[in-house]
Backbone as numpy.savetxt, mean C-alpha at the origin, in Angstrom:
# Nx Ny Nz CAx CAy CAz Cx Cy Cz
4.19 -26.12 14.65 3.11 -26.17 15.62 2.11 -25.05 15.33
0.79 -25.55 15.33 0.09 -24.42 15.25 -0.41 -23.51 16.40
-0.13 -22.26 16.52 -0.24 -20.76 17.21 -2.02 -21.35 17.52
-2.03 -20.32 18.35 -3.43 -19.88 18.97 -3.76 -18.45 18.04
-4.90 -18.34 18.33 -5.41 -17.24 17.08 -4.62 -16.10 17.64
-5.40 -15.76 19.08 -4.27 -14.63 19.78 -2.55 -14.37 19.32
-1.74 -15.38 19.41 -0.74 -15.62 18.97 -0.49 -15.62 17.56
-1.15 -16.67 16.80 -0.81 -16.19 15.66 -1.23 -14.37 14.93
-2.23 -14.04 15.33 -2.49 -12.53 15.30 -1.56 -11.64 15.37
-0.53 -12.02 16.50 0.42 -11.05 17.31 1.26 -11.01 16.02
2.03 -12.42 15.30 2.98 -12.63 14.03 2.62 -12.28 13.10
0.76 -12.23 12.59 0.91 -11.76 11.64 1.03 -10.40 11.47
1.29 -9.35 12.99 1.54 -8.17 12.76 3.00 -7.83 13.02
3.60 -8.36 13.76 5.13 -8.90 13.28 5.76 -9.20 12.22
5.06 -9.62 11.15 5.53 -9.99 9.87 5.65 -9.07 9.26
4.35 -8.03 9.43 4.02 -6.79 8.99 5.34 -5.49 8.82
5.43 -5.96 10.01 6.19 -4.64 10.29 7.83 -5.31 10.27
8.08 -6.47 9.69 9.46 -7.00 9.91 10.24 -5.95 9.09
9.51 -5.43 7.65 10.06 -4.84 7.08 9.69 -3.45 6.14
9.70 -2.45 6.54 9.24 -1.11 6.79 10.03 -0.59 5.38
9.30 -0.63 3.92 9.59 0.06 3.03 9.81 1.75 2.95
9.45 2.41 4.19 9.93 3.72 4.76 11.36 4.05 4.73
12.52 2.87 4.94 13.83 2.67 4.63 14.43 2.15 3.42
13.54 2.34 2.19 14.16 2.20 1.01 14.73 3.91 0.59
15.66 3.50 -0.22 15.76 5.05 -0.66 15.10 5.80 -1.57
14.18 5.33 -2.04 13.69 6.26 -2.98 12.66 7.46 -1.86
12.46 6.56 -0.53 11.50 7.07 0.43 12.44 7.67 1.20
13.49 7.40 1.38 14.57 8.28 2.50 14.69 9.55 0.91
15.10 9.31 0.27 15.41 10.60 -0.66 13.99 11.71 -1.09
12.75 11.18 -0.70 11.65 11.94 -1.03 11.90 12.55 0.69
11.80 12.59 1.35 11.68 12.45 2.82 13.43 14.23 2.73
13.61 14.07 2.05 14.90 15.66 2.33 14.06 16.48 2.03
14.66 17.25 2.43 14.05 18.51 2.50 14.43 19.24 1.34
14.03 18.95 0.07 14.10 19.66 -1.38 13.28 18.91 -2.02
12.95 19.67 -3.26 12.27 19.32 -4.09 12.78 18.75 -5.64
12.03 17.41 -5.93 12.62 15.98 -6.77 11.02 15.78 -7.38
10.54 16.57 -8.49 9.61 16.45 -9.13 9.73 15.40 -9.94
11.09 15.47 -10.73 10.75 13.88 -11.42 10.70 12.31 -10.60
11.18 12.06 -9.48 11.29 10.98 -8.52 9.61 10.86 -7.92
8.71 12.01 -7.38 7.73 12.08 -6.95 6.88 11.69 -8.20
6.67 12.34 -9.22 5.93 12.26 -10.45 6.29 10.65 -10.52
6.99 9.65 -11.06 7.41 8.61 -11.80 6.75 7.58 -10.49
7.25 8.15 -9.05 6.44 7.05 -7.81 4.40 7.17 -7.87
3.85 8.58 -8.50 2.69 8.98 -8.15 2.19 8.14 -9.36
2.35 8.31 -10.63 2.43 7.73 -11.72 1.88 6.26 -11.40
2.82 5.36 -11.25 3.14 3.83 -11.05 2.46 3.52 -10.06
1.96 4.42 -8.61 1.01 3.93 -7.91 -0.29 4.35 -7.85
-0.66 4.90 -9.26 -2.10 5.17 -9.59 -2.34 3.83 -10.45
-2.13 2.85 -11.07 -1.97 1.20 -11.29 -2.51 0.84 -10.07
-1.52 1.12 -8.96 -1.90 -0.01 -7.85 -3.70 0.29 -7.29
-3.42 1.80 -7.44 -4.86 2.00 -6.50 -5.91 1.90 -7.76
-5.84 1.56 -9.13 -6.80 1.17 -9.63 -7.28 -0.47 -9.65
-5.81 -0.84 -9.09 -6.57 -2.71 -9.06 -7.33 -2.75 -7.69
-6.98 -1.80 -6.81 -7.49 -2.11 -5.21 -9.08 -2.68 -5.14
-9.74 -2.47 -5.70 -11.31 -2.44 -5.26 -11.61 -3.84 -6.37
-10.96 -4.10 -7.20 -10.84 -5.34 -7.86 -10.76 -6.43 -6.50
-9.57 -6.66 -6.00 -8.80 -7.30 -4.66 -10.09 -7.51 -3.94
-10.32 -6.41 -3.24 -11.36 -6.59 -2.35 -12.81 -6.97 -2.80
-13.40 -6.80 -4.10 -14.55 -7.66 -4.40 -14.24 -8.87 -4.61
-12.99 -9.88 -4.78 -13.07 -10.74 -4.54 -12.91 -11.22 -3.70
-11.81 -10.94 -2.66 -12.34 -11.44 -1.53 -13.65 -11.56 -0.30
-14.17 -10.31 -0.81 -15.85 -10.55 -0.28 -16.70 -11.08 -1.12
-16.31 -11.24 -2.41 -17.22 -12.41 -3.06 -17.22 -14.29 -2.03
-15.62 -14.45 -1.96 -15.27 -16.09 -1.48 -15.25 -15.69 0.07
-15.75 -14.55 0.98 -15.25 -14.30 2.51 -16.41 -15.46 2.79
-16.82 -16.12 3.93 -17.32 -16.89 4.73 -17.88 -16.56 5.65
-17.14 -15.79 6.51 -17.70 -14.72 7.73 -18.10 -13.52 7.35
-19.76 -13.53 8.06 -20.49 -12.52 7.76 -19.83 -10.93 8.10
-19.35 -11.02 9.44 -18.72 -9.99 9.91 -17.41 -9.04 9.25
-16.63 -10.53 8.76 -16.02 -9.82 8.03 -16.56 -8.86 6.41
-17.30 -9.86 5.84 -18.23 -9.51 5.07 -18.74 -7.80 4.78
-19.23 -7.59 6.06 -19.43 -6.42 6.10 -18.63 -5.33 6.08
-17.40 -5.55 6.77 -16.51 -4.92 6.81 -15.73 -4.94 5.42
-15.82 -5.66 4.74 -15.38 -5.54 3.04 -16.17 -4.62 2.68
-17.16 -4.95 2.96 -18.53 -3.58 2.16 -18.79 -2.70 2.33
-18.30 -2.29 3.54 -17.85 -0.93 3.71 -17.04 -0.40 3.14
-15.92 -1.17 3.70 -14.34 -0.46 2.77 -14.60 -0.40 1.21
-15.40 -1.27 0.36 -15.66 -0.88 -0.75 -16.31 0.39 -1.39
-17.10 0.31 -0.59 -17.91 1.26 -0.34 -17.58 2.76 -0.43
-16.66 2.95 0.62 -15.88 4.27 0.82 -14.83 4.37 -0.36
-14.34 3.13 -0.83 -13.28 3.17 -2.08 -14.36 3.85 -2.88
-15.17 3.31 -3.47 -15.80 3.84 -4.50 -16.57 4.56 -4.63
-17.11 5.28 -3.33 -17.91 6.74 -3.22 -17.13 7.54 -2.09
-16.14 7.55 -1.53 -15.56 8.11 -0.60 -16.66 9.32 0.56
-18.15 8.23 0.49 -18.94 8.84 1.06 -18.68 9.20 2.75
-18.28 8.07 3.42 -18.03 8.12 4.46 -16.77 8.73 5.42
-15.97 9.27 4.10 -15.01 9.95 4.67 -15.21 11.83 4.47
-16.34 11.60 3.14 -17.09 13.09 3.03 -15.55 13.45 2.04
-15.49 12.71 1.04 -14.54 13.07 0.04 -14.88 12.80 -1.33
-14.46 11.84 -2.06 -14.73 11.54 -3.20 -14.04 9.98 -3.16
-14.70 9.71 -4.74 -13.96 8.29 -5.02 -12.31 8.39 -4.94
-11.57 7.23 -4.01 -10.39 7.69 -4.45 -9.75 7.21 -5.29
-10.15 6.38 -6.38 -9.49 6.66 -7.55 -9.19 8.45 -7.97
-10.75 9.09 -7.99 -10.02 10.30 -8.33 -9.62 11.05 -6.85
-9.63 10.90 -5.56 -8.93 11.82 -5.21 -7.05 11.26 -5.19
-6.41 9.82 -6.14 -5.60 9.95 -5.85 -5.00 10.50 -7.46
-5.89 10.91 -8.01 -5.93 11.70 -9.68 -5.84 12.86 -9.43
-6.57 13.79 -8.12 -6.31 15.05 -7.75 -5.05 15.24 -7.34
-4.30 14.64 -6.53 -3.15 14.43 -6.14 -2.00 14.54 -7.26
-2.17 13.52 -7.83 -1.08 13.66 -9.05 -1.43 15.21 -10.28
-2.60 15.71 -10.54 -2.48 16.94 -11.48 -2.15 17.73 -10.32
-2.07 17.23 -9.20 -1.54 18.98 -8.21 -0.15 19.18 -8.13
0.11 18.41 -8.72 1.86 17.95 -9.05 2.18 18.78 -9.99
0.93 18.94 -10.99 1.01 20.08 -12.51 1.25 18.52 -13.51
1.10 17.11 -13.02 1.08 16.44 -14.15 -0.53 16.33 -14.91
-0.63 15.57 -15.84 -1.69 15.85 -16.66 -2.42 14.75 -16.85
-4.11 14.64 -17.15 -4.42 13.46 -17.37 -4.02 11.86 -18.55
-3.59 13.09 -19.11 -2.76 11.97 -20.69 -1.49 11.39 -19.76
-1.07 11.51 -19.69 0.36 11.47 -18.37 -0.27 10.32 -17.61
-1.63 10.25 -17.01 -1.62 9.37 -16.27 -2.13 8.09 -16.95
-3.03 8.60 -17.99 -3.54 7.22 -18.74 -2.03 6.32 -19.66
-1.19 7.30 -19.79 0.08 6.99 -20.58 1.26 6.42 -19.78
0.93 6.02 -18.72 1.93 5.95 -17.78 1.94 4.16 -18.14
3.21 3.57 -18.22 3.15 1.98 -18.61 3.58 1.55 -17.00
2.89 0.44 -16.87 3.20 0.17 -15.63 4.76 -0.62 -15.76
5.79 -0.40 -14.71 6.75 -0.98 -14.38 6.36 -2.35 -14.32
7.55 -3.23 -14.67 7.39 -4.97 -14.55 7.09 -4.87 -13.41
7.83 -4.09 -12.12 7.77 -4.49 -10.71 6.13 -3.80 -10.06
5.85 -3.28 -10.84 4.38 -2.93 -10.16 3.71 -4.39 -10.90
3.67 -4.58 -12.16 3.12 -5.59 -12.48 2.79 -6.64 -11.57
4.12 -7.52 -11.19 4.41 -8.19 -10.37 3.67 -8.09 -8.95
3.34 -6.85 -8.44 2.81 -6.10 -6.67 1.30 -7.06 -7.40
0.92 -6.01 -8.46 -1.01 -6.54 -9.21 -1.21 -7.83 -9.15
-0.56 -8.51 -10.21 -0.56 -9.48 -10.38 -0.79 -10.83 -9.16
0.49 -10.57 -8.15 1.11 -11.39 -7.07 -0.90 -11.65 -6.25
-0.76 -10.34 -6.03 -2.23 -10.12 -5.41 -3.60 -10.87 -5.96
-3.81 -10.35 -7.29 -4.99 -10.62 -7.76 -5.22 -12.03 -7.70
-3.87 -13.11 -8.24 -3.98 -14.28 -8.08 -4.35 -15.26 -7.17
-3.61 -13.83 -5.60 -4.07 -15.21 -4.38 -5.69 -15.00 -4.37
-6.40 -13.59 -4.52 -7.58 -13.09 -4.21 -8.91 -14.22 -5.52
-8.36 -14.30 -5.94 -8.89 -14.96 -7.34 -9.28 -16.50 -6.72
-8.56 -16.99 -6.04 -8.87 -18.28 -5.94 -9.79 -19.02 -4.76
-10.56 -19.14 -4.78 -11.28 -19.72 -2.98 -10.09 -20.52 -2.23
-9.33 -21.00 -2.91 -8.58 -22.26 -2.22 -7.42 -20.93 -1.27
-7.31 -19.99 -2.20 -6.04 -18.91 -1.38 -6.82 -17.66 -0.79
-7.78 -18.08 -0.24 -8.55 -16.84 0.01 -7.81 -16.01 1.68
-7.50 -17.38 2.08 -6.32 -16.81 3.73 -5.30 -15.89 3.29
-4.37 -16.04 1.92 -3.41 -15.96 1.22 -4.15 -14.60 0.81
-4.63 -14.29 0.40 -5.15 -12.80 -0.54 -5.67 -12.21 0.25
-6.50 -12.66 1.30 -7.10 -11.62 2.41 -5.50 -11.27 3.26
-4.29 -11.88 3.59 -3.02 -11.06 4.46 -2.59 -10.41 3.22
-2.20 -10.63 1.58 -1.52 -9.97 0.93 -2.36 -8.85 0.92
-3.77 -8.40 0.85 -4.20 -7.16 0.58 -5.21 -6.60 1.55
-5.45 -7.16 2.54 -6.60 -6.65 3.99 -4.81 -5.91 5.38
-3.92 -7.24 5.34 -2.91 -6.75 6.08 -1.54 -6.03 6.11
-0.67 -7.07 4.47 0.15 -5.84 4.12 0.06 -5.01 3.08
-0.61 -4.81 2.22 -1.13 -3.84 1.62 -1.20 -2.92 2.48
-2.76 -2.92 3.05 -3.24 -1.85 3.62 -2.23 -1.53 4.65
-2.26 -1.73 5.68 -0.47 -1.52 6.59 0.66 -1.09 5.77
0.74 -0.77 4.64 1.80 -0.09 4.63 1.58 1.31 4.44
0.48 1.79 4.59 0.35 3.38 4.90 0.02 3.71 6.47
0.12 2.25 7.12 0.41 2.82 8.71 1.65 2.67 8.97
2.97 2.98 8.31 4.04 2.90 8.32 4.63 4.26 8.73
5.76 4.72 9.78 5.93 5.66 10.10 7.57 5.78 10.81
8.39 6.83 10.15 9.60 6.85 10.53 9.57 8.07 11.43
10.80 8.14 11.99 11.27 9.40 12.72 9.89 10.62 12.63
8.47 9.67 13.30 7.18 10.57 13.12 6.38 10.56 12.45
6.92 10.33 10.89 6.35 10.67 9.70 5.65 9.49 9.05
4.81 9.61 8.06 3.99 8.66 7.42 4.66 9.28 5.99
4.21 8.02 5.13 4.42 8.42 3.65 4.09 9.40 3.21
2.87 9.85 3.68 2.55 11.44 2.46 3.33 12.49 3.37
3.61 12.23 4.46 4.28 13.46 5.42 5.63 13.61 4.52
6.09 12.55 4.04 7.39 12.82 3.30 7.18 13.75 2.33
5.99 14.21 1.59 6.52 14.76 0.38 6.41 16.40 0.89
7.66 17.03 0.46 7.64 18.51 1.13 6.80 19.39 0.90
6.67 20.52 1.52 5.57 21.58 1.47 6.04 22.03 0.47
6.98 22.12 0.01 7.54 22.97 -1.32 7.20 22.85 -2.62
5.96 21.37 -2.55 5.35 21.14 -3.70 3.88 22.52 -3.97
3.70 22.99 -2.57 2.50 23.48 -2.95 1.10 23.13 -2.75
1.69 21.79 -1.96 -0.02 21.10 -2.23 -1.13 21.52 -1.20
-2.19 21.05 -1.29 -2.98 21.84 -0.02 -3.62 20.46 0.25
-3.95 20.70 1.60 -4.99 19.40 2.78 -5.31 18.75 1.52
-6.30 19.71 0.59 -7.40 18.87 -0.56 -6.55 18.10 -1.17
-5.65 18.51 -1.58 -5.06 17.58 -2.86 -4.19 16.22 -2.51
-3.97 16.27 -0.49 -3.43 15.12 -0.19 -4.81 13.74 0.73
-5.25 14.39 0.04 -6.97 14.02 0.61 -6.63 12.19 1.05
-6.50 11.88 -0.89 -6.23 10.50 -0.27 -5.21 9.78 0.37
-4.37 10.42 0.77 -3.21 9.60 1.83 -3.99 9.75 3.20
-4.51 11.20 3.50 -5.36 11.73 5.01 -6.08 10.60 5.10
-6.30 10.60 4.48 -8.30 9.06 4.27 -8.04 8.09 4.67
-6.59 7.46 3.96 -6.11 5.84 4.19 -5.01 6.29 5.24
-4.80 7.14 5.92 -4.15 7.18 7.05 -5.23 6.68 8.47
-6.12 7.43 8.41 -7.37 6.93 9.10 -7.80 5.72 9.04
-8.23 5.53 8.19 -9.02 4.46 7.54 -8.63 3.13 7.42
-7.05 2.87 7.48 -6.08 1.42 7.32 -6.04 0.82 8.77
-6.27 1.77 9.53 -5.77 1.22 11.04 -6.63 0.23 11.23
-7.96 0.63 10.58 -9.74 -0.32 11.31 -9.58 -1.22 10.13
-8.60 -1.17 8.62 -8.44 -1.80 7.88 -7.94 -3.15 7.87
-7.09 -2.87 8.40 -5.78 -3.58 8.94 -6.34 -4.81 10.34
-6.85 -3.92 11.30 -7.72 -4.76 12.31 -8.51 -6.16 11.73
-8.99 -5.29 10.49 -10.71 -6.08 10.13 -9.71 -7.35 8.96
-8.54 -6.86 8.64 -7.96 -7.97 7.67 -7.29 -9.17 8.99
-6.71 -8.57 10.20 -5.99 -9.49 10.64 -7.23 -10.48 11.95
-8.43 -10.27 12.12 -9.67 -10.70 12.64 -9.95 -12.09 11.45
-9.71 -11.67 10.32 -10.31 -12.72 9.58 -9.07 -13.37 8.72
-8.12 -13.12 8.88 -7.13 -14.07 8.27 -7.03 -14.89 9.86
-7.40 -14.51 11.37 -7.05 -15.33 12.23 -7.96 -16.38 12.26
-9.59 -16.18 11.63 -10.68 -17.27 11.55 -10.47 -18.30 10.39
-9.69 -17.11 9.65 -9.84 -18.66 8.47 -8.53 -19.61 8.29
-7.73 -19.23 9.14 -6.27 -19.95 9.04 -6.43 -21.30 10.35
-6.89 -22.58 9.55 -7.75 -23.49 10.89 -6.38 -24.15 10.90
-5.20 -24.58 10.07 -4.76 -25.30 10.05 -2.94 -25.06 10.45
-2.21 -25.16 10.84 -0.31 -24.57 10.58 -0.14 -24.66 9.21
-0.36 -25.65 8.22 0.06 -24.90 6.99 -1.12 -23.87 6.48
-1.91 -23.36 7.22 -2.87 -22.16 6.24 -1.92 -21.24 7.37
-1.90 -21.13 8.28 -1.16 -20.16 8.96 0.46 -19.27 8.28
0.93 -20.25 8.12 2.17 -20.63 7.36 1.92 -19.80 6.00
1.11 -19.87 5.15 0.96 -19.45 3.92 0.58 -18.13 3.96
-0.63 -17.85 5.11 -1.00 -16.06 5.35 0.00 -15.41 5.59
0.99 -16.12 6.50 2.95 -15.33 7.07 3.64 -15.14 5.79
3.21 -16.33 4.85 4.38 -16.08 3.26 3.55 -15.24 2.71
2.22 -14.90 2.47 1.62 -14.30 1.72 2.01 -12.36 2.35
2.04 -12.51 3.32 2.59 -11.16 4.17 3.87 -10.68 3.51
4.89 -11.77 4.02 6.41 -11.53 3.03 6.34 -11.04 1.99
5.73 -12.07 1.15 5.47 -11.97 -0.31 5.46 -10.67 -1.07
3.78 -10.08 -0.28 3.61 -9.00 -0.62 4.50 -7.29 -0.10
5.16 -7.18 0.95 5.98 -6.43 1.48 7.24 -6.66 0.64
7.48 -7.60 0.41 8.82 -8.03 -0.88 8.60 -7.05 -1.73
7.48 -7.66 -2.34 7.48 -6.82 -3.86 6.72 -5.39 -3.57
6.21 -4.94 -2.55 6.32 -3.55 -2.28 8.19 -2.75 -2.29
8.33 -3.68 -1.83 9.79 -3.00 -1.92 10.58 -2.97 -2.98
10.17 -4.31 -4.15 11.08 -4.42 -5.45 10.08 -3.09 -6.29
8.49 -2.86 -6.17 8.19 -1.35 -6.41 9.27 -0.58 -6.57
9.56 -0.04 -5.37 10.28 1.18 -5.30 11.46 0.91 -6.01
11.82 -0.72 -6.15 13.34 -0.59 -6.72 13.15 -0.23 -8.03
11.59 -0.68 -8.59 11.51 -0.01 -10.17 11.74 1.07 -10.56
10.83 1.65 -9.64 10.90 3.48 -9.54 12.53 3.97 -9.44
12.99 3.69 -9.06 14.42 3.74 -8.48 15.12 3.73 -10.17
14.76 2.38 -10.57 15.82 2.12 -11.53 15.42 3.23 -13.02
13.88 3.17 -12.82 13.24 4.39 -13.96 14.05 5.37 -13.82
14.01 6.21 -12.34 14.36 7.94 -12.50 16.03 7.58 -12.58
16.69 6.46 -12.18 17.71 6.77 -12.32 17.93 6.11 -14.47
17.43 5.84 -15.30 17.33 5.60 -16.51 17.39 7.16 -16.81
16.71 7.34 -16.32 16.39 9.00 -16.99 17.83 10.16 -16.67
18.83 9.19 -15.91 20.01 10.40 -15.99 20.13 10.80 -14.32
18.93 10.51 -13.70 19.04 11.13 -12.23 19.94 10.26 -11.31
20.26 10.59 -9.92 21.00 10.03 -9.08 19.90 10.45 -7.90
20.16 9.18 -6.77 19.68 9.33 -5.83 20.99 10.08 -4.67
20.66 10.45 -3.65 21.74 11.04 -2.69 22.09 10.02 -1.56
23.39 10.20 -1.25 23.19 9.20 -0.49 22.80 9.36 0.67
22.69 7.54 1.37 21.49 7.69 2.70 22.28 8.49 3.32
21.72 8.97 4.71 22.38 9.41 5.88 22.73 8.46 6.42
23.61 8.87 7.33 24.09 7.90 8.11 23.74 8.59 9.45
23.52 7.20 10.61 23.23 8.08 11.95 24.46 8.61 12.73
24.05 9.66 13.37 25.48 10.09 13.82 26.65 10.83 13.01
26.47 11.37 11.78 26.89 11.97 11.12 27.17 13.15 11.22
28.18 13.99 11.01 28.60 15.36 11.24 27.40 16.07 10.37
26.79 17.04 10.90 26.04 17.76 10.48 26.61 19.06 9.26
C-alpha cells in the first residue's frame, strides 16, 4: 500500500537510522580511549575516495532533479562542497586533506592509497543509481539521505569525529571538515528526504528509495568491514567490544 508523503517521510528516516554504523567495531575500537594510528590512518585514507566522488553524486542528481526547490538546494550544497564559502572554510576536498596530513600522513600516501573493493562497491552502488533519470528517487535516498545521515549519527553523545581522541593532537582547524558536515547534514538530510517524498508518486518508487536507503547503509557498513580486514592484514587486532554491564 502506498504511505502518504508524511508517512512515508517518517520510514524513510526509520530506515535511516535502522542501522547505526557507530556500532561496528572498527568505530567502537576508534571510540577507546588510546591511540591506533594505523586503524585511523587506513579509515582516513579509504574515505578520502568517498569524499572525492561526493560532488560527482550530487551534480547528477541536480542535473535529472525536477523540482526547482529542490534544485536549489543541490546548488547550494554544491556550492559549499566546492568553495566551502558558506561555511567560511575551504573546499572540502582539501579540508578533508588537512585532516589526514594532521595525522603526519603525507600527500603521496593519499594519492597512493588503492581504494578497498568495499569502498569501490559504497562509489560505485551510488554513482549508478545517480546516473540514471529512471533511478533518480533511488540516488537522491542513497546519497541526499543515507549518505549524508550518517554523520548525524551519534552514540553514548558522540558523533564520528568526537571518536577520534585528543591524543592525536589535532586542533578545531584540522577537524574542520567533520564540524562543517556535522552542521550542514541535518538541512542536508531534510532537503534529501523533502524530495525523495515528491518524487516517489508510486509504492513501487517508494519501495525502491527504502531499498536504496538499505542498500547504501549496507555497504557503509561492509566499508568498515574492509578497513577492518586491511589493518587486521597488516598483523593488527581489534579489542574486544565491551560489553554492557561489565566489571570495570
Amino acid at each position: 500500500m502506498m504511505l502518504s508523503k508524511d508517512e512515508f517521510r517518517t520510514q524513510l528516516e526509520k530506515t535511516l537510522h535502522k542501522r547505526l554504523t557507530l556500532d561496528h567495531p572498527v568505530l567502537q575500537e576508534m571510540a577507546k580511549p588510546k591511540k591506533n594510528l594505523p586503524l585511523v590512518s587506513k579509515m582516513s585514507l579509504q574515505a578520502f575516495h568517498l569524499t572525492r566522488a561526493f560532488t560527482g553524486y550530487l551534480g547528477m542528481i541536480y542535473s535529472h532533479c525536477p523540482i526547482q526547490k529542490s534544485r536549489v538546494a543541490l546548488a547550494v550544497n554544491l556550492y559549499e562542497e566546492e568553495t566551502g564559502a558558506l561555511s567560511k572554510t575551504a573546499n572540502h576536498m582539501d579540508l578533508m586533506e588537512r585532516f589526514i596530513l594532521a595525522l603526519g600522513l603525507t600527500k603521496e600516501q593519499i594519492e597512493e592509497e588503492i581504494p578497498l573493493p568495499t569502498t569501490l562497491d559504497l562509489i560505485d552502488y551510488r554513482k549508478k543509481l545517480c546516473a540514471n533519470p529512471e533511478t533518480l528517487h533511488m540516488g537522491a535516498a542513497a546519497v541526499m539521505i543515507a549518505s549524508e545521515g550518517q554523520s548525524l549519527e551519534t552514540k553514548a553523545g558522540k558523533t564520528k569525529d568526537q571518536l577520534i581522541p585528543e591524543m592525536y593532537g589535532l586542533k578545531p582547524a584540522d577537524l574542520a571538515f567533520f564540524a562543517v558536515h556535522a552542521v550542514e547534514d541535518v538541512y542536508h538530510v531534510a532537503d534529501g528526504l523533502d524530495l525523495v517524498s515528491e518524487l516517489c508518486t508510486t509504492e513501487k518508487m517508494q519501495n525502491e528509495a527504502i531499498e536504496a536507503i538499505e542498500g547504501t547503509c549496507d555497504r557503509f557498513w561492509r566499508f568498515f568491514d574492509g578497513i577492518q580486514e586491511a589493518y587486521q592484514a597488516q598483523g593488527y587486532t581489534l579489542s574486544e567490544p565491551e560489553t554492557v554491564g561489565a566489571p570495570a
